[in-house]
C-alpha positions, 0 to 999 in steps of 0.5 A: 193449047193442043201444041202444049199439051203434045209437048208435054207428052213428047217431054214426060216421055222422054223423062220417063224413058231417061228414067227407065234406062238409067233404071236399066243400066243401074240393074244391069251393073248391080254388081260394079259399084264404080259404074253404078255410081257414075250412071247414079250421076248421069241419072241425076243429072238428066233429072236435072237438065231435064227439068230446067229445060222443060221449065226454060222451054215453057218460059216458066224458069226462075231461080226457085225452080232450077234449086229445086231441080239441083236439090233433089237432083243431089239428093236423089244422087246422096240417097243412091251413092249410100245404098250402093257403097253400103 
């Protein structure tokens, strides 16, 4: 049970540092639409991937779990592409 719980804090801090650098360079690069987009994309995709192989790691993945991941990783992405194109 301890080695579960140590794993999860390595894995949510890693999230959350992914999360915060993607926050940092959209900030940083406010003002180049090209660039924010594509670290829009990257942030999206580390979701993602972060998710399905948290999930695969702990043998808890199944075909629900990766389209959720996919599905709020694309609408997560959507959402951000509109707020800065507009």
């Amino acid at each position: 049970m301890r080695y579960l719980e140590e794993n999860h804090i390595i894995d949510y801090f890693l999230l959350f540092f992914g999360l915060g650098v993607f926050l940092f360079l959209l900030y940083v690069f406010k003002y180049n639409t090209t660039l924010s987009l594509f670290i829009s994309l990257g942030g999206s995709l580390f979701y993602m991937l972060w998710g399905i192989v948290h999930h695969a790691l702990e043998k808890r993945l199944h075909r629900e779990i990766v389209l959720e991941y996919i599905l709020i990783g694309v609408f997560m992405f959507a959402l951000l592409s509109v707020v800065i194109i507009y």
